[in-house]
C-alpha positions in Angstrom: 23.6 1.5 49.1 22.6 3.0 45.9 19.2 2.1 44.2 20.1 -0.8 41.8 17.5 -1.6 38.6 16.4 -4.9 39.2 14.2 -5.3 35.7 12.7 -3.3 32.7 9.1 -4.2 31.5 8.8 -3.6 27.6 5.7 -4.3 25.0 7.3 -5.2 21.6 4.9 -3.6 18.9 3.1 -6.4 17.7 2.0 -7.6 21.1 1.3 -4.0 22.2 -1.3 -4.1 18.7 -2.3 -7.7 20.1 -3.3 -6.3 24.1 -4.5 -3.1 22.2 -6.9 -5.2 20.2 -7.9 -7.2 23.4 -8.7 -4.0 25.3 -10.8 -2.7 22.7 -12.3 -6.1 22.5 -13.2 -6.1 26.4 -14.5 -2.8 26.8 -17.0 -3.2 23.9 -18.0 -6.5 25.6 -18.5 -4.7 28.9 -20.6 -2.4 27.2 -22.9 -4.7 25.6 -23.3 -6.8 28.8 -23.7 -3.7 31.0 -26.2 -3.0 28.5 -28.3 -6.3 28.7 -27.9 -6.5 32.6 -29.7 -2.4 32.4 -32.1 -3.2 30.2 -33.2 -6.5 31.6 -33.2 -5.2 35.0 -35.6 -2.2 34.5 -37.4 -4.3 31.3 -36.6 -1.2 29.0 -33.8 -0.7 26.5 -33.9 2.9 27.0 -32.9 2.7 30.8 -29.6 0.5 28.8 -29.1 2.6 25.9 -29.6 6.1 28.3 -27.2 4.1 30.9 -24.7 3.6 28.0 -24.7 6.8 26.2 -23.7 8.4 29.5 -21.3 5.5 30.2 -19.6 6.6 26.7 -19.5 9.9 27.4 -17.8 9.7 30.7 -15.2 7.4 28.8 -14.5 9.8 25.9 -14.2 12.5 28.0 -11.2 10.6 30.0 -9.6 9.9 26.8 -9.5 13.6 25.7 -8.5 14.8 28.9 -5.7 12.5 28.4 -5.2 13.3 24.6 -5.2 17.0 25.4 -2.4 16.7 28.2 -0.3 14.1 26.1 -0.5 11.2 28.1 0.3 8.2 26.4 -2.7 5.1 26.3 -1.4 2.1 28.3 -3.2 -1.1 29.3 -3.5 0.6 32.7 -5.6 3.3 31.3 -7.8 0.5 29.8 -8.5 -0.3 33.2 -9.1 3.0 34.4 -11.8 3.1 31.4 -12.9 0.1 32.7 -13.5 1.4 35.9 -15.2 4.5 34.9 -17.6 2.9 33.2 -18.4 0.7 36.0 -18.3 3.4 38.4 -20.6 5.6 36.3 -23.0 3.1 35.6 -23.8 2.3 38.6 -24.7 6.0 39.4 -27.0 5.8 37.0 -28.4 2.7 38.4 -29.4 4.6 41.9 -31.1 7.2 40.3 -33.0 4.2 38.0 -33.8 2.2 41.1 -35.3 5.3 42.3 -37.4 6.6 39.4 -38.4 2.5 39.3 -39.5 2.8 43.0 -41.2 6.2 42.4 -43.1 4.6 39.4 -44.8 2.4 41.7 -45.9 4.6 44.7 -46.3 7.9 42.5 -48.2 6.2 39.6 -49.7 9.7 38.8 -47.2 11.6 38.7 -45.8 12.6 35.5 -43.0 11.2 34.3 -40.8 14.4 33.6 -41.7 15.3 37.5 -40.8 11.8 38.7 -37.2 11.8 37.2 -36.8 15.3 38.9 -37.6 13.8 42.1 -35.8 10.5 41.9 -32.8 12.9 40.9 -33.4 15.4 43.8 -33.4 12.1 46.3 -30.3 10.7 45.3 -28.7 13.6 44.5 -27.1 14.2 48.5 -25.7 10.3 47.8 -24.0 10.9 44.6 -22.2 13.9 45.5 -20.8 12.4 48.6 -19.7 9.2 47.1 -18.3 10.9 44.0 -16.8 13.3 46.8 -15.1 10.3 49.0 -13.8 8.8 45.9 -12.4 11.7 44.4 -10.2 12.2 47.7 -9.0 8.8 47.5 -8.4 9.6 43.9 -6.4 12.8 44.7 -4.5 10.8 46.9 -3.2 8.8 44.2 -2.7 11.7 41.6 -0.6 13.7 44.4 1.7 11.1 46.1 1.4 8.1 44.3 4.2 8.3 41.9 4.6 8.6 38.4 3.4 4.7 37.9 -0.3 5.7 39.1 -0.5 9.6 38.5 -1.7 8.5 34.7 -3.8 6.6 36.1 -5.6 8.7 39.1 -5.8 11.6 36.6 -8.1 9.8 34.4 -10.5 8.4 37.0 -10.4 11.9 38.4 -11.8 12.7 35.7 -14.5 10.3 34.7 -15.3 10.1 37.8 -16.1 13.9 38.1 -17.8 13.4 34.3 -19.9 10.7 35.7 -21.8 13.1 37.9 -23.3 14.9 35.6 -23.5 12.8 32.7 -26.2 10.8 35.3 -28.2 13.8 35.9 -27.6 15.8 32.3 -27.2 12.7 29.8 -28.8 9.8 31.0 -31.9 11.2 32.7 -32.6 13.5 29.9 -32.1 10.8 27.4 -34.4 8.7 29.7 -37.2 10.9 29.7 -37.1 11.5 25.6 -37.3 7.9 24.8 -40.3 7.3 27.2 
């Protein structure tokens, strides 16, 4: 028997503008609450603002990968974005818990030095989460079908962005604004 087409999923216009709206709405409210829940947690805004700059930047990368390569946006990106910005913030998270840790057993030791160790420790774990992900992530983008392909491209991406945005953007940015 030959394939049959059993239904077609469309977004009129003004509902697409309506979910495009909500997206928009949910990701800034992720960002503010990932915010708080930083900044509360290490009881400094910059560890939050340092945390979300990075976050951003992993984020805005996806979308111009995706711009440059003509992908179109779809409410399944918005949860890839979603997902990058969880996934890179809590990246950044380890290496804060770290330089927290450090601060109490190395309370001498400069802060520029400290951030280079806590970075140096958790360095080993990032790259081989980042690396197991990325596989899984590969996985999808190779033999996962058009319907995720979209979607595995731009976590492959933000996910590869949020590696060094933790080490080059969010420690940096850390250590200006103590």
């Amino acid at each position: 028997s030959s394939p049959q087409l059993i239904r077609i999923e469309q977004v009129g216009p003004s509902v697409g503008k309506d979910l495009r709206n909500r997206a928009v709405q949910a990701i800034f409210w992720a960002l503010v609450s990932i915010s708080l829940y930083v900044g509360f947690r290490f009881r400094s805004w910059s560890f939050g603002v340092a945390g979300i700059v990075a976050l951003l930047h992993d984020v805005l990368i996806a979308l111009i990968a995706l711009a440059i390569t003509g992908r179109p946006i779809s409410l399944t990106l918005i949860a890839a974005f979603l997902t990058i910005a969880g996934y890179s913030i809590n990246d950044t998270i380890v290496i804060y818990d770290r330089i927290r840790e450090l601060r109490r057993t190395a309370r001498k030791m400069p802060f520029p030095e400290l951030i280079n160790l806590a970075l140096n420790q958790t360095l080993s774990r990032t790259l081989l989460t980042s690396g197991v992900t990325l596989l899984t992530v590969v996985s999808l983008f190779l033999f996962g079908g058009d319907i995720l392909n979209d979607l595995a491209f731009a976590l492959g991406v933000g996910f590869l962005s949020g590696v060094y945005s933790t080490v080059y953007i969010a420690s940096p940015l850390l250590l200006l604004w103590e």
